[in-house]
C-alpha positions, 0 to 999 in steps of 0.5 A: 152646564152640559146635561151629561146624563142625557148625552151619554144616553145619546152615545150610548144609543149611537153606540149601540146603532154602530155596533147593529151596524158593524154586525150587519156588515161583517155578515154582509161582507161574508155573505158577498165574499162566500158566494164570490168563493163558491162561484167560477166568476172572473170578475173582469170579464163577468158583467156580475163580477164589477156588481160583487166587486163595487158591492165588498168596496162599498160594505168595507167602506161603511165600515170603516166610517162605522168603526171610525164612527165608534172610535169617536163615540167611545172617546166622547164616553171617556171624555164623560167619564173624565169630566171634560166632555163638553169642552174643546179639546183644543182651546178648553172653551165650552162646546156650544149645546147645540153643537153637542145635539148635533155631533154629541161626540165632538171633542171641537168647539165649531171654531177648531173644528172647521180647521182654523187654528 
């Protein structure tokens, strides 16, 4: 048996660490965008302009993996909340522990989850 009290306090803290992180990002890309504004910069031809831009690529990139990251920890506390956490969500076969430690919102057990069907 899965020790759901510990593994909803994993999420939880991975929830709280995405949520920092999002913050992070939002002012990070308003950071970047708000001096992008207040400059005369033509990004094409500025050798800063390729910098500012790669830098708003990759903070919207790790936002998006940041919102998709808790996405999946909100469904692994619902999946608690349901009593089906620990369980894949394909077959219904128990999810192994160690499994859990690694990835603790993980609706897969290891053979769904490498795609073979």
């Amino acid at each position: 048996m899965v020790d759901l009290e510990r593994f909803r306090f994993l999420l939880e803290e991975e929830r709280n660490r995405k949520l920092e992180l999002l913050k992070s990002l939002r002012s990070d890309i308003a950071s970047v965008s708000l001096a992008r504004q207040d400059s005369n910069v033509d990004d094409e031809h500025d050798p800063e302009g390729s910098t500012i831009a790669f830098e708003l690529s990759q903070a919207s990139a790790l936002m998006g993996q940041s919102r998709l990251g808790l996405e999946q920890i909100e469904a692994a506390l619902v999946r608690i909340a349901d009593g089906t956490y620990g369980q894949c969500a394909v077959c219904g076969v128990p999810i192994p522990e160690g499994r859990l430690e690694a990835r603790p919102w993980t609706p897969f057990c290891v053979h769904h989850a490498s795609g073979t069907r």
